[in-house]
Each structure stands twice: as C-alpha cells, then as structure tokens.
C-alpha positions in Angstrom: 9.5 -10.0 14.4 8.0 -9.1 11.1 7.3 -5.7 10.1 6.2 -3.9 7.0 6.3 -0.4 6.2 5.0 1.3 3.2 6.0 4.5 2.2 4.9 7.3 -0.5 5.0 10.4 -1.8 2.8 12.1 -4.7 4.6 12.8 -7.8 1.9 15.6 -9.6 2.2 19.3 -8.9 -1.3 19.9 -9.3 -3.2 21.2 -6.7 -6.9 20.3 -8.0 -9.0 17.4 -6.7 -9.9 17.0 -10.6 -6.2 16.1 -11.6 -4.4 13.1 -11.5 -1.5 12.9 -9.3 0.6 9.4 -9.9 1.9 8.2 -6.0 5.3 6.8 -6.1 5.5 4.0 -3.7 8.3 2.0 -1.2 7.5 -1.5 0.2 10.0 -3.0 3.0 9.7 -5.7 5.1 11.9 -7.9 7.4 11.4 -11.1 8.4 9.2 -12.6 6.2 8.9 -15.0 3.6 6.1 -16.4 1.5 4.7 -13.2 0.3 2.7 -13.9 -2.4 0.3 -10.6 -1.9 0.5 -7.0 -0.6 -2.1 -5.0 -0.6 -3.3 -1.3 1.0 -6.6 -1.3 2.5 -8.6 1.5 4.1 -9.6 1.3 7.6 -9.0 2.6 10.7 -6.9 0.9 13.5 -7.9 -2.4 14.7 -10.5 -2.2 11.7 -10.6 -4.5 8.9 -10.8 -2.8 5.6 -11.4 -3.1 1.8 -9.1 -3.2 -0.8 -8.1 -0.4 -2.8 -4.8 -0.8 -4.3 -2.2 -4.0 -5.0 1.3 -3.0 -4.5 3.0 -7.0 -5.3 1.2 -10.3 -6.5 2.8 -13.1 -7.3 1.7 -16.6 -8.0 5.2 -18.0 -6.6 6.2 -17.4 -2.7 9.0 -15.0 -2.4 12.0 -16.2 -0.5 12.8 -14.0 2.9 12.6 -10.8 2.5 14.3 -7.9 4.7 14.5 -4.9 3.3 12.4 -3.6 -0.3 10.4 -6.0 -1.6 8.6 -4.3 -4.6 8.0 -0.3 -5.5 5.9 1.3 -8.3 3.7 4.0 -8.9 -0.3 4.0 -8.1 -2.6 6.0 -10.8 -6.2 6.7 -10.0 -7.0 3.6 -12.9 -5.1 0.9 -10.6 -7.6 2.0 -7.4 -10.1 -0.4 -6.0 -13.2 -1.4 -4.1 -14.8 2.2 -2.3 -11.7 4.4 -4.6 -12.2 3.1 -7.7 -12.9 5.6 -9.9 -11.8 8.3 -7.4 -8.4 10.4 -7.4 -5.5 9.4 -5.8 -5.7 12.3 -3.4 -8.4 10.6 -1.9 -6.1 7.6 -1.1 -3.6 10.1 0.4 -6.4 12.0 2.6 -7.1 8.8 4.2 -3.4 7.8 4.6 -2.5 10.9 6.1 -6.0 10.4 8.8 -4.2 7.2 9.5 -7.2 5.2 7.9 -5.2 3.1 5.3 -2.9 0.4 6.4 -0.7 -1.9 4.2 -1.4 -5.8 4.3 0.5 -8.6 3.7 -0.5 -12.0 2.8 1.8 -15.2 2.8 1.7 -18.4 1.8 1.0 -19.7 5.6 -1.3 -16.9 6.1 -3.8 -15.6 2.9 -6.4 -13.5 5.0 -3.2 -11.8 6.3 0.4 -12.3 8.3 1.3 -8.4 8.7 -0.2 -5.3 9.0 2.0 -2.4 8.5 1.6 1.5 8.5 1.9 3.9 5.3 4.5 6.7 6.1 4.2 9.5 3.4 7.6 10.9 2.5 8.0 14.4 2.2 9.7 16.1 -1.2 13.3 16.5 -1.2 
C-alpha cells in the first residue's frame, strides 16, 4: 500500500506573525515509484485544494521509493497560490487545523496517486 507522510517543524524563535520563520521539512514514502512531483496543498479532508508549496520536482521518474524521498526548508518566498506572500505561520496554522495535506503525483498518475498527512514534529 502506498503511503506518504510529511513531517515539519519551524526553525525561527520568533514569536511575531510579522517575522519569518524558515520550516524544516521530511518527506517519506513507501511503495511508490514514478514520483516526478510533491506538493502541499491546503484543504480540508476529502477536499481538493490549491497549491502552496513544492517539496520535490523532477523532470525524470524516481525509481521506488520507501523511506525519505527529498527534505528542505520552506521560506515564506517559496509559498504559493492563496499563501503567497503570507508568512509561513500561516502554512503551520492550517497544518496544525488539519487543513493542509501533502500530494504526490507520479508518472501514471499527474492529478495525483497519494495523499498523505503533515505531522509537525515537536523541538527536541
């Protein structure tokens, strides 16, 4: 069965909605191959959402994948559709409302093969 998880955790110490806090993101999936795009959308369960931030693109299909895939940080410059030009807090508010969701688009299936939940990872 394929499943995706993305997980994240903010990077800044500020605590104002003015500042830029960088998120520091995980992608893993198992059982799939072909990935040639993953993406986090906004939307709520069994919604279809925009696009607001590309986490792996590549022109060439990836072999199978189980385990991490790609990881990277997000800046509030590298948000999309209803975030751009927002904070990245406002990316975590709806993560942590459960209205964002990872996508992942393979060769076999562009619109979409997996959809996979955003886990936010707490400091250590």
């Amino acid at each position: 069965m394929d499943t995706a998880l993305a997980t994240f955790q903010s990077t800044g110490n500020s605590n104002k909605d003015d500042e830029d806090d960088d998120l520091k993101y995980s992608f893993k999936v198992t059982d799939t191959d072909k990935i040639k795009e993953v993406d986090i959308h906004t939307g709520k369960p069994n919604e279809k959402g925009d696009v607001v931030a590309e986490l792996y693109k590549s022109d060439t299909p990836s072999g199978e994948v189980i385990g991490n895939l790609t990881e990277g940080k997000i800046r509030s410059k590298d948000l999309k559709g209803p975030l751009q030009g927002k904070n990245t807090r406002e990316l975590v508010r709806k993560i942590e409302k459960g209205e964002a969701y990872v996508d992942v688009k393979t060769e076999d299936k562009p619109k979409g093969k997996v959809r996979g939940k955003i886990k936010k990872l707490t400091p250590t």
